[in-house]
TIRO-2110 file (N, C-alpha, C; in Angstrom, 1 decimal):
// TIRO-2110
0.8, -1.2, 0.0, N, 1, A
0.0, 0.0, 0.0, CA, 1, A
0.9, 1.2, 0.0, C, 1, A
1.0, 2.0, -0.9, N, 2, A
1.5, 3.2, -1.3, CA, 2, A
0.4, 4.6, -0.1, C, 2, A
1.2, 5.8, -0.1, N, 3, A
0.6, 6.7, 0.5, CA, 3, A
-0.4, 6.8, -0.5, C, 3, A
-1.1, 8.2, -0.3, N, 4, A
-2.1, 8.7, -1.3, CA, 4, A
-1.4, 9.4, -2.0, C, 4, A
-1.8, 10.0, -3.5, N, 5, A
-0.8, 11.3, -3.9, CA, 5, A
-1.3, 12.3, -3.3, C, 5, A
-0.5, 13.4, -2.9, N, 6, A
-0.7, 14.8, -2.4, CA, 6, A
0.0, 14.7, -0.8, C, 6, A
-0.4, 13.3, -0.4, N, 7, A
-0.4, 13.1, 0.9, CA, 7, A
1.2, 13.6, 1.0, C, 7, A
1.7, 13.9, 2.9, N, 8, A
2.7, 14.8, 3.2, CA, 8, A
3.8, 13.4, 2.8, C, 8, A
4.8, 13.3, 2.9, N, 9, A
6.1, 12.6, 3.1, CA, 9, A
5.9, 11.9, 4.5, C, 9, A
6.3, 10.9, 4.4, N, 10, A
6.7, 10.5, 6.0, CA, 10, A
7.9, 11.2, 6.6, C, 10, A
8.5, 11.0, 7.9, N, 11, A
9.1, 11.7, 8.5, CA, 11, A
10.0, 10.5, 8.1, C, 11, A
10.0, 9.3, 8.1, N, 12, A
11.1, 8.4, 7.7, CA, 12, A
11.5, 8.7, 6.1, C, 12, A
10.9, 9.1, 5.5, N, 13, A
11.2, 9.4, 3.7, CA, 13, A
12.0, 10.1, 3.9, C, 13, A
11.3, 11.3, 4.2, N, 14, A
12.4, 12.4, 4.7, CA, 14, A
14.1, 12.2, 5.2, C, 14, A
13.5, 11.4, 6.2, N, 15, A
14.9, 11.5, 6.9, CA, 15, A
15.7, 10.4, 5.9, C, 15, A
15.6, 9.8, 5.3, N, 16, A
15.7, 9.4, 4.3, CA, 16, A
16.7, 9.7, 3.3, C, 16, A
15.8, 10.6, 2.7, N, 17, A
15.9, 11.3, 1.5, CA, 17, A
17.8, 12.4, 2.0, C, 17, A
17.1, 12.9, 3.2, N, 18, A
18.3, 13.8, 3.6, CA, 18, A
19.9, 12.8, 3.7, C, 18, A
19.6, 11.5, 4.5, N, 19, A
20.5, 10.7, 4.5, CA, 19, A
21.3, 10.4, 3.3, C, 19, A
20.5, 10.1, 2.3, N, 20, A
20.8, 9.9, 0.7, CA, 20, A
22.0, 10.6, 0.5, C, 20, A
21.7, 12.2, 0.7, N, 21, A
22.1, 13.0, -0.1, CA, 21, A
23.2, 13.1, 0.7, C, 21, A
23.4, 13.2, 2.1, N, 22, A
24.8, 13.1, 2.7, CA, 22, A
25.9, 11.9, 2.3, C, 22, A
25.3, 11.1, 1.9, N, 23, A
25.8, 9.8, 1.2, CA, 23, A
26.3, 9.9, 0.2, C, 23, A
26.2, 10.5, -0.7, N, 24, A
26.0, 10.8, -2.4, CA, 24, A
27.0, 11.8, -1.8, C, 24, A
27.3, 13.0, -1.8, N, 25, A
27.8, 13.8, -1.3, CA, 25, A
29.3, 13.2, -1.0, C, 25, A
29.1, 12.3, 0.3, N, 26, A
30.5, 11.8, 0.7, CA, 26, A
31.0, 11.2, -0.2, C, 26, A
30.4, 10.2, -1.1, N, 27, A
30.7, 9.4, -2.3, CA, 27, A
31.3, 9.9, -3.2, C, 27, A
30.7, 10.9, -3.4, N, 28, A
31.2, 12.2, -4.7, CA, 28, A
32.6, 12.9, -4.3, C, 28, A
32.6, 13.0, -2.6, N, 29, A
34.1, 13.6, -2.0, CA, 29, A
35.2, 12.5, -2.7, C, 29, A
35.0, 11.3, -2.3, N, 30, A
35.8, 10.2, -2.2, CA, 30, A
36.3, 9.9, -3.5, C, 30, A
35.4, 10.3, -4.6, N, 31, A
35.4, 9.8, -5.8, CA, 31, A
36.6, 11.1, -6.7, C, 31, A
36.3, 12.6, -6.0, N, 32, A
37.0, 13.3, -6.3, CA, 32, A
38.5, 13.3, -6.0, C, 32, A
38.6, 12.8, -4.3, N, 33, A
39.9, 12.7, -4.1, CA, 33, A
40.6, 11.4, -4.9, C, 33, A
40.0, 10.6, -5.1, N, 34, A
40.7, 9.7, -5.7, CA, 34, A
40.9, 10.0, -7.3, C, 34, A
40.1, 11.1, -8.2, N, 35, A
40.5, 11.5, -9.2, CA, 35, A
42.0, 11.9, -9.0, C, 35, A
42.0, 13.4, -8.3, N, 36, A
42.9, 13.7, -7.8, CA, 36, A
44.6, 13.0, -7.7, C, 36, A
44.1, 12.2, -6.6, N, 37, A
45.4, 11.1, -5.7, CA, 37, A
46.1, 10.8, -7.3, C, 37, A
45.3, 10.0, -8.1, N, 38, A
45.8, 8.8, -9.1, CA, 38, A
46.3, 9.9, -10.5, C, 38, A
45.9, 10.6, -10.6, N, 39, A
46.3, 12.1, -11.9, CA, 39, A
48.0, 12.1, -11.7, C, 39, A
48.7, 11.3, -12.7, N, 40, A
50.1, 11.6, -12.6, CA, 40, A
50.8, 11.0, -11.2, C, 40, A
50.0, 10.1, -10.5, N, 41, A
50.5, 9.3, -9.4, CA, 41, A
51.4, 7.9, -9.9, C, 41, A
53.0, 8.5, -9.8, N, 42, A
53.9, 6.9, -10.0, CA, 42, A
53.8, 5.8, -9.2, C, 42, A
53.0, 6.5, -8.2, N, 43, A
52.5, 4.9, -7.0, CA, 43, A
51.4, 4.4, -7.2, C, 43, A
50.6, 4.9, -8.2, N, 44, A
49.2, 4.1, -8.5, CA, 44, A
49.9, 3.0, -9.6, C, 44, A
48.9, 1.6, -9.1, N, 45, A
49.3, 0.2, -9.6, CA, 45, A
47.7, 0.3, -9.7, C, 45, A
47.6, -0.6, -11.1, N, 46, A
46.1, -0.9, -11.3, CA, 46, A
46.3, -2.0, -10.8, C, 46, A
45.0, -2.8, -10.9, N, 47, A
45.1, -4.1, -10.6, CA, 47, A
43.5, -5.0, -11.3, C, 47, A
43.1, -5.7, -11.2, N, 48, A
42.5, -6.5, -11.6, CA, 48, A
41.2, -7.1, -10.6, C, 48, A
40.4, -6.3, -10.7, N, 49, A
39.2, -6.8, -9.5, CA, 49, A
38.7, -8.1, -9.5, C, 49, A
38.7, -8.0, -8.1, N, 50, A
37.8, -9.9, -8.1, CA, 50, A
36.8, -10.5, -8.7, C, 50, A
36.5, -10.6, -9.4, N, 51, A
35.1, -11.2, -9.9, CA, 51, A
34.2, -11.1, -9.4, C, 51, A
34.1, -12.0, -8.4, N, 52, A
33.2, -12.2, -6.8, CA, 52, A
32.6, -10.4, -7.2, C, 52, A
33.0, -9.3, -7.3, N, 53, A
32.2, -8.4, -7.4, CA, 53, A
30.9, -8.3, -8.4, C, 53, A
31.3, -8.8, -9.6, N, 54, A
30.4, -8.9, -10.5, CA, 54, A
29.0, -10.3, -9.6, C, 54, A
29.6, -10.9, -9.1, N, 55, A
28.5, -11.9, -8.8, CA, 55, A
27.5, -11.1, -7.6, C, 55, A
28.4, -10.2, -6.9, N, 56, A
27.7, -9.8, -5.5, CA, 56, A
26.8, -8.7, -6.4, C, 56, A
27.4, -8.0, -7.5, N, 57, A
26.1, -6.9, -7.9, CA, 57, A
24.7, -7.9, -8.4, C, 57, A
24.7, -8.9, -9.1, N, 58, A
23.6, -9.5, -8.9, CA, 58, A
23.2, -9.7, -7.9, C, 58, A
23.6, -10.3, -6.7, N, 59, A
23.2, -10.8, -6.0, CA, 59, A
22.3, -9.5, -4.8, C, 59, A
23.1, -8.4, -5.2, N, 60, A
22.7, -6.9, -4.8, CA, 60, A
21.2, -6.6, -4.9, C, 60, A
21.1, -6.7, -6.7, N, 61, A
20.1, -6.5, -7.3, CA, 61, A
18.6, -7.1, -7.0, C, 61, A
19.0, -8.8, -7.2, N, 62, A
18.2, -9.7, -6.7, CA, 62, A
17.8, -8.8, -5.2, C, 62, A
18.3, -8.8, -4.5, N, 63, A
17.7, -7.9, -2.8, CA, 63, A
16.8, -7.4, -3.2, C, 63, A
17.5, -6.3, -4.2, N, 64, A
16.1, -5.2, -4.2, CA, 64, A
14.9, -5.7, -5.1, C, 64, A
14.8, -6.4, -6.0, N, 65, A
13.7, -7.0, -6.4, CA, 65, A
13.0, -7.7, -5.5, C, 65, A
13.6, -8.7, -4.3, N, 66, A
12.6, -9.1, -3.7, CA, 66, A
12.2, -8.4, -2.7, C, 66, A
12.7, -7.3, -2.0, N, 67, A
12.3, -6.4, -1.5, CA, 67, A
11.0, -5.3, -2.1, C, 67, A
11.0, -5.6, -3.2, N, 68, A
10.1, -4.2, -3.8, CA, 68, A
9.1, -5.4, -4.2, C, 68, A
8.9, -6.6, -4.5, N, 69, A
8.0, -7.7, -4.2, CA, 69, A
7.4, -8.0, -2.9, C, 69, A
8.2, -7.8, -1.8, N, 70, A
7.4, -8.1, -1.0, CA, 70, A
7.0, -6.3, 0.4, C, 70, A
7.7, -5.8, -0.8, N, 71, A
6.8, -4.3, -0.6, CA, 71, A
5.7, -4.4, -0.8, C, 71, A
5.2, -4.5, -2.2, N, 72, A
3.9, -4.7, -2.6, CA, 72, A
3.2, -5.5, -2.2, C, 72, A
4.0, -6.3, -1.9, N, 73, A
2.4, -7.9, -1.3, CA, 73, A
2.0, -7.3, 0.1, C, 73, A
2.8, -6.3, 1.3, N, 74, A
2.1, -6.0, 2.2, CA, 74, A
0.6, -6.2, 2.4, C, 74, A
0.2, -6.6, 3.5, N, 75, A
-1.0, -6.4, 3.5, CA, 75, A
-1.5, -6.7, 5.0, C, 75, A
-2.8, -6.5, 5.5, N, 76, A
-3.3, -6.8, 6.4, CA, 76, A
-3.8, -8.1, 6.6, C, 76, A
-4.3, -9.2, 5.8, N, 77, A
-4.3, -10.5, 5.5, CA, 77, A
-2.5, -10.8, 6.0, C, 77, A
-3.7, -12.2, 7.1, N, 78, A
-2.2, -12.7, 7.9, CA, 78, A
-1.1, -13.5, 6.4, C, 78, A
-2.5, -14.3, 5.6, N, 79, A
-1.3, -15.2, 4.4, CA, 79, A
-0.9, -14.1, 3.3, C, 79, A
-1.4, -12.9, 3.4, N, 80, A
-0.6, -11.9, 2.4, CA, 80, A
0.6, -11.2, 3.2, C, 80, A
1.0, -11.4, 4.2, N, 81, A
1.6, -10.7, 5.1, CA, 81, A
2.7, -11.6, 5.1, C, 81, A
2.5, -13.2, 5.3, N, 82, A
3.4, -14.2, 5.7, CA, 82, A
4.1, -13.8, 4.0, C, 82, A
3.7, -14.0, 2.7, N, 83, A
4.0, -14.3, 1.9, CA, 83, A
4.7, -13.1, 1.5, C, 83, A
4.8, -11.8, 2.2, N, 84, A
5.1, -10.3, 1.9, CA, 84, A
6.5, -10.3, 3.0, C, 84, A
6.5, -11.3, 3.9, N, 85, A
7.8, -11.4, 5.0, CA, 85, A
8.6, -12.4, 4.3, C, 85, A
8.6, -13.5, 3.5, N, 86, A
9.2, -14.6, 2.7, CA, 86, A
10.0, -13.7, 1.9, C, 86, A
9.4, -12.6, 1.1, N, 87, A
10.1, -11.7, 0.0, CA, 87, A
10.8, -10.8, 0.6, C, 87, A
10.4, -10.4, 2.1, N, 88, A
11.7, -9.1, 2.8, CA, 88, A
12.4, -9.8, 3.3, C, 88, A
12.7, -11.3, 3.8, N, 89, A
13.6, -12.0, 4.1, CA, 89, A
14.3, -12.4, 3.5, C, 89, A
14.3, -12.9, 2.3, N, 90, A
15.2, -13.2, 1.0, CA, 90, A
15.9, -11.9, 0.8, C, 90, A
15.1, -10.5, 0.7, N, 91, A
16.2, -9.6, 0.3, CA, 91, A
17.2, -9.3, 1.6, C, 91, A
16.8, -9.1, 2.9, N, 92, A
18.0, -9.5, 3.8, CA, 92, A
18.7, -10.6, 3.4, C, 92, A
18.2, -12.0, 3.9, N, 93, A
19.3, -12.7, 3.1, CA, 93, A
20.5, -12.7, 2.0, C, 93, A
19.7, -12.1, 1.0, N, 94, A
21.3, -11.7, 0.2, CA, 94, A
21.7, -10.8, 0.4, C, 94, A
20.9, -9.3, 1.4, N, 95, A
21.8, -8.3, 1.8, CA, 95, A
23.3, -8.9, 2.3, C, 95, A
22.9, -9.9, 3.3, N, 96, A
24.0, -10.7, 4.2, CA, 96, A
24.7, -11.6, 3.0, C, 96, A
24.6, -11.9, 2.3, N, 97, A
25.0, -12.6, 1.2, CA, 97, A
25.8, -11.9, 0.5, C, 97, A
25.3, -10.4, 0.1, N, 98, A
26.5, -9.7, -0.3, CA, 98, A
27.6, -8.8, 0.3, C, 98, A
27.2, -9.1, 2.0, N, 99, A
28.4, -8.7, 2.6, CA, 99, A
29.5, -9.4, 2.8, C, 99, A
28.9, -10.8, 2.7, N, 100, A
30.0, -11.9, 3.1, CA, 100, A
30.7, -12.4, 1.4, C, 100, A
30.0, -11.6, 0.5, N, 101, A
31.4, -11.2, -0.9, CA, 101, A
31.5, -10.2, -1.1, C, 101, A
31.7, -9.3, 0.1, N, 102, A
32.2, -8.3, -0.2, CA, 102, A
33.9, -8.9, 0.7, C, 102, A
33.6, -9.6, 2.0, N, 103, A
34.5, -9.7, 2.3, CA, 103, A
35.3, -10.8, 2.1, C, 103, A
35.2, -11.6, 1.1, N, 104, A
35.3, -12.7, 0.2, CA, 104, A
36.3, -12.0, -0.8, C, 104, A
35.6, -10.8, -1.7, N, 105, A
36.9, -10.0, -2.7, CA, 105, A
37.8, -9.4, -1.8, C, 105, A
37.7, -8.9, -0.4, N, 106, A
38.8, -8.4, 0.2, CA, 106, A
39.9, -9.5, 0.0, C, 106, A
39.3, -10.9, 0.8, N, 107, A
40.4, -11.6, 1.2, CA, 107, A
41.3, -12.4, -0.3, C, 107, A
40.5, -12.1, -1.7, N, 108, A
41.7, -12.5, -3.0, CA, 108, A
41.9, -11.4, -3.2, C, 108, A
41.9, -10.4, -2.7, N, 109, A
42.8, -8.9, -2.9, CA, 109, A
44.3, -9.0, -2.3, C, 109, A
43.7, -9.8, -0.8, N, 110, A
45.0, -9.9, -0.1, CA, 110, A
45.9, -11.1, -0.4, C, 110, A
44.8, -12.0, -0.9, N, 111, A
45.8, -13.2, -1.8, CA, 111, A
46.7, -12.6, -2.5, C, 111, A
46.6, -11.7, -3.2, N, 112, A
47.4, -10.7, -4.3, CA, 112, A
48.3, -10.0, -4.0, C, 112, A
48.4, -9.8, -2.5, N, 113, A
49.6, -9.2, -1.6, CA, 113, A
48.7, -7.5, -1.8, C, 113, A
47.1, -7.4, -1.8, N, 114, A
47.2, -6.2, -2.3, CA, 114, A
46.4, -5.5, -1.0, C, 114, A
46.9, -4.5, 0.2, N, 115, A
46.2, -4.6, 1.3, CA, 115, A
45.5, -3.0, 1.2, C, 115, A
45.2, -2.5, 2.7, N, 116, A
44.4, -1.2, 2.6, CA, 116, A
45.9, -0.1, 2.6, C, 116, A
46.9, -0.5, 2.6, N, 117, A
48.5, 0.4, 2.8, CA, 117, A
49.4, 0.0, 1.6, C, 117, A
48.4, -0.8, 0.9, N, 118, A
49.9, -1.4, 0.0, CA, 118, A
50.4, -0.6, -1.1, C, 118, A
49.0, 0.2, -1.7, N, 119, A
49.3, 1.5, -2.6, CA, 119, A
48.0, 2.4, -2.4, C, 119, A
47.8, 3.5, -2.9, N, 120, A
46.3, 4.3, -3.4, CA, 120, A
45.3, 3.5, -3.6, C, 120, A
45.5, 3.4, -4.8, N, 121, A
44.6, 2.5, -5.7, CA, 121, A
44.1, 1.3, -5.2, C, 121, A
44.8, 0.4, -4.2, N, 122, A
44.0, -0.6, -3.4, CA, 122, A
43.8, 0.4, -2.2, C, 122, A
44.0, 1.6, -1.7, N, 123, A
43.6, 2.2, -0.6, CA, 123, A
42.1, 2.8, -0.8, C, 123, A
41.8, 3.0, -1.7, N, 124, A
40.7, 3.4, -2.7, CA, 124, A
39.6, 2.6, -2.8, C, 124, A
40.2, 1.3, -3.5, N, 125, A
39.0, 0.4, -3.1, CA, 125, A
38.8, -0.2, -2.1, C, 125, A
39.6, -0.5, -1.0, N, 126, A
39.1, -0.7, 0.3, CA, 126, A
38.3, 0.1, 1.1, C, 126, A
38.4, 1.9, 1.0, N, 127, A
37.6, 2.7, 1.4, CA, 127, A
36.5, 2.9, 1.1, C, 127, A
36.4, 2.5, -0.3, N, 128, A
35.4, 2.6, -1.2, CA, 128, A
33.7, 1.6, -0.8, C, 128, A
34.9, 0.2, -0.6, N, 129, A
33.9, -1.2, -0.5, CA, 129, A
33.3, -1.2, 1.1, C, 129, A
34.5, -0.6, 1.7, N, 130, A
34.0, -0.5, 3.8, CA, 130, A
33.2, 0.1, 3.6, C, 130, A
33.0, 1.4, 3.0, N, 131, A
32.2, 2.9, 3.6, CA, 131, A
30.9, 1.7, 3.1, C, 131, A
30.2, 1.1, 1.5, N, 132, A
29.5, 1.0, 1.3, CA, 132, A
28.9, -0.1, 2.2, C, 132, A
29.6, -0.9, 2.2, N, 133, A
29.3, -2.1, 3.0, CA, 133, A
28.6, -1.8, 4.7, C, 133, A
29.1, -0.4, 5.3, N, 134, A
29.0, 0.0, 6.6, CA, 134, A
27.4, 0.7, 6.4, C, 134, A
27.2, 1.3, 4.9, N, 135, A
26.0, 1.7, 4.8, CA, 135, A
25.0, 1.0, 4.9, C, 135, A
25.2, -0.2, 3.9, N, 136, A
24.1, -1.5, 3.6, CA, 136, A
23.7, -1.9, 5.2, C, 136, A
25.1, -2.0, 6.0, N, 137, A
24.4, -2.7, 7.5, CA, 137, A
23.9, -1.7, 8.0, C, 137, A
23.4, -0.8, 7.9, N, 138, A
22.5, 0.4, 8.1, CA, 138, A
21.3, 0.4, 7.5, C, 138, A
21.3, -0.4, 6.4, N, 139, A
19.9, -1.0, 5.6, CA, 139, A
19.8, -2.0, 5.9, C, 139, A
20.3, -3.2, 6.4, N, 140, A
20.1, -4.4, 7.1, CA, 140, A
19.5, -4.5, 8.6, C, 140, A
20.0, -2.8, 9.3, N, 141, A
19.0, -2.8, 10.4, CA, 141, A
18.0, -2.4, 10.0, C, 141, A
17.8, -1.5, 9.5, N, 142, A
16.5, -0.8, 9.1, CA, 142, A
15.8, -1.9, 8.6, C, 142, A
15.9, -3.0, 7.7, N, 143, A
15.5, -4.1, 7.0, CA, 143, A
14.4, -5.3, 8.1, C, 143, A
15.5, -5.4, 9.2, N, 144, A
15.4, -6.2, 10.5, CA, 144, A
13.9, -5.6, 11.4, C, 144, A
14.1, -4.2, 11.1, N, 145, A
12.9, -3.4, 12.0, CA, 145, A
11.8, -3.5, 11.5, C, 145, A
11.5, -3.8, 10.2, N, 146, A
10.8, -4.0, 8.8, CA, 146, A
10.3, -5.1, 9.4, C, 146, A
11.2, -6.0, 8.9, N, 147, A
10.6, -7.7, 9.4, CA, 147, A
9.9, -7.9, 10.3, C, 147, A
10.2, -7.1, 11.3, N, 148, A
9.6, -7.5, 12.6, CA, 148, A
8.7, -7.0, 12.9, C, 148, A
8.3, -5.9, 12.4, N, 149, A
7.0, -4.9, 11.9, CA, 149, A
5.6, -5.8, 11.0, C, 149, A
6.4, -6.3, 10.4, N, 150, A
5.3, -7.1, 9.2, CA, 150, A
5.1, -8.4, 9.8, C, 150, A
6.1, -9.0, 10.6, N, 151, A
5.6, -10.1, 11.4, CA, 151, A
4.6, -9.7, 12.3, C, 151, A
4.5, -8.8, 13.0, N, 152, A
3.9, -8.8, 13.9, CA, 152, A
2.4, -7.9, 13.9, C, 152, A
2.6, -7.3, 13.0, N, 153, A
1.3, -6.7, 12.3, CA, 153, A
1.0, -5.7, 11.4, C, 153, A
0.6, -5.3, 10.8, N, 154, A
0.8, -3.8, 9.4, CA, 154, A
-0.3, -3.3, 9.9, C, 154, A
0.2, -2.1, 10.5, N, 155, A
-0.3, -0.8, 10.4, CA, 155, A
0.3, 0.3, 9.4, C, 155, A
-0.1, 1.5, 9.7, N, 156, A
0.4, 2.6, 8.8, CA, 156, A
1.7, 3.3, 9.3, C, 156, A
2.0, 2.9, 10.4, N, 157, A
3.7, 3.3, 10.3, CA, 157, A
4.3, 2.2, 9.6, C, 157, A
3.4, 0.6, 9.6, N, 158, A
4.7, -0.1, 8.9, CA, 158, A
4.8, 0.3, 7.2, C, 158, A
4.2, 0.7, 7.1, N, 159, A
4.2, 1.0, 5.4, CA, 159, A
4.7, 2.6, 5.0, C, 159, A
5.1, 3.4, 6.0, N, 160, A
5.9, 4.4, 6.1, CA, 160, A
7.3, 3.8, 5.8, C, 160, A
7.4, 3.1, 7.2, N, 161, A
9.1, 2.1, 7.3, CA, 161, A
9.7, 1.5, 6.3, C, 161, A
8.3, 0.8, 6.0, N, 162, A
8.6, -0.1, 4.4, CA, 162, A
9.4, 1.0, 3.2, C, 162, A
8.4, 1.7, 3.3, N, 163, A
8.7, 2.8, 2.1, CA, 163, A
10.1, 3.0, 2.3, C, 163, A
10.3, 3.5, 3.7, N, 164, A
11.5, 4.6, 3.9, CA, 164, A
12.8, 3.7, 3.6, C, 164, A
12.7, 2.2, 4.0, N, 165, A
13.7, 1.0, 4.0, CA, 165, A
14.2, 1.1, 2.6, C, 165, A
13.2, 0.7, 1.8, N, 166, A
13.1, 0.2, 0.3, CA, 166, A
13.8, 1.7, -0.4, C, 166, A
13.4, 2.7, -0.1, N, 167, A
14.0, 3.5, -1.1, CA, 167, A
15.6, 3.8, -0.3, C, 167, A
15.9, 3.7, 0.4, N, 168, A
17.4, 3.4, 0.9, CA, 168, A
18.1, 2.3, 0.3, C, 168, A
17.1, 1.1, 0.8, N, 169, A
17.8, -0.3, -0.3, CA, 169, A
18.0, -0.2, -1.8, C, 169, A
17.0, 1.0, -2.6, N, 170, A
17.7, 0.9, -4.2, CA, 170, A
18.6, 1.9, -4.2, C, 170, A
18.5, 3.0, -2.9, N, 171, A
19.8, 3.9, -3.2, CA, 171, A
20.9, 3.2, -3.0, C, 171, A
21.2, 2.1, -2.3, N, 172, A
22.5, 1.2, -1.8, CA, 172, A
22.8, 0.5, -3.2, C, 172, A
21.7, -0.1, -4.0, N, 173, A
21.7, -0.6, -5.0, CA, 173, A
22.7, 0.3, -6.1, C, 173, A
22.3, 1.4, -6.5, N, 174, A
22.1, 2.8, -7.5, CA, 174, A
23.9, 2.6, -6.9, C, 174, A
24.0, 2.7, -5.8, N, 175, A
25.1, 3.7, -5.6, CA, 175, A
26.8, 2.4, -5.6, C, 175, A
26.0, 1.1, -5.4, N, 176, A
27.1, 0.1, -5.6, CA, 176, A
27.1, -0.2, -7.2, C, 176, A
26.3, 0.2, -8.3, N, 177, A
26.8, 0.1, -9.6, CA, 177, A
27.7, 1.4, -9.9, C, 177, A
27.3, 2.2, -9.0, N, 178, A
28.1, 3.5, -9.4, CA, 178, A
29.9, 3.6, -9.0, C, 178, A
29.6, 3.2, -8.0, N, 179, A
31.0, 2.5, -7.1, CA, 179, A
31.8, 1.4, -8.3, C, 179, A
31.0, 0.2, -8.8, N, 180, A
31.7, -0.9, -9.0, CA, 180, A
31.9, 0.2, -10.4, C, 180, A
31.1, 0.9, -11.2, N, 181, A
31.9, 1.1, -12.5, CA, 181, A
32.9, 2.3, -12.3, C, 181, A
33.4, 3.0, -11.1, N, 182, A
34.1, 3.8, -11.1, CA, 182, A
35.6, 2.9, -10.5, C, 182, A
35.5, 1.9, -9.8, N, 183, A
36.3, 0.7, -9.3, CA, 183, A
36.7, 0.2, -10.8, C, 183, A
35.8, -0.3, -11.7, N, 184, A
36.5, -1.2, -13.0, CA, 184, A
37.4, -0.2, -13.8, C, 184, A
36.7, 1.4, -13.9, N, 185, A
37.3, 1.9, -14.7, CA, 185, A
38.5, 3.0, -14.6, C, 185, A
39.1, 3.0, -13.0, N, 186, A
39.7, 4.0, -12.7, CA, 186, A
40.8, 3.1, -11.9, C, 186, A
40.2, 1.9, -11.3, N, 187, A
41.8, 1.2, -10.3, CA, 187, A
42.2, 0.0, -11.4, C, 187, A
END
């Protein structure tokens, strides 16, 4: 269940929405300094990203699909509700799924002898993959409060929450393709 149109914002959208932008903002700092750092830098070494990344952005994606699935099935019916917690559980699940390859490509980074001090360019993407990864478990709680919300009953704050979760979860989405094609194309 969507608001009405006209209706005000939630105070969770909101705060939301403001979060985003501090996000994006930091992201955009990070993305500058590392223009910067690597411009004529004899210490920057490219290197060759793990794969495992390409698998975790599916696996990313998949979240938010079953997340915005079982946004929609919300409902006040106990079996539309169970069936609407099946689909916000799966997208936690691979939330957790893709933090444990996130720290999966750390550890064939380090196979590679390539650590967070070893040069820029692996200092870059380690700061790059923590910051995001530190976000996501910020949408894994929020995710958790969700669950427990829809288990236990849907009212009209849970469908605020819902809202406010979900549109954090495709910004985490949005902002790790943006990350991974500035990772393929710059380290």
């Amino acid at each position: 269940m969507t608001p009405k149109l006209g209706a005000p914002p939630s105070a969770a959208r909101t705060g939301v929405w403001v979060g985003m932008g501090a996000i994006a903002m930091s992201f955009a700092a990070y993305t500058s300094a590392m223009m910067v750092r690597r411009e004529g830098a004899p210490d920057w070494h490219h290197f060759q990203l793990p794969s495992i990344l390409y698998v975790n952005t599916v696996i990313l994606l998949a979240s938010s699909v079953a997340l915005e699935v079982g946004r929609r099935r919300v409902g006040d019916d106990y079996e539309v509700r169970r069936a609407a917690h099946r689909y916000l559980s799966l997208a936690f699940g691979l939330g957790v799924a893709f933090l444990i390859g996130q720290v999966l490509a750390w550890r064939d980074l380090a196979a590679q002898g390539l650590f967070l001090a070893t040069n820029p360019s692996s200092a870059f993407f380690y700061v790059f993959t923590a910051a995001h990864g530190l976000h996501l478990i910020g949408g894994l709680v929020g995710l958790a409060y969700v669950l427990r919300r829809v288990r236990l009953a849907v009212g009209p704050g849970t469908y605020g929450a819902l809202g406010a979760v979900a549109l954090y979860w495709h910004f985490m989405d949005a902002l790790w393709l943006y990350l991974l094609g500035v990772l393929a194309l710059w380290l």
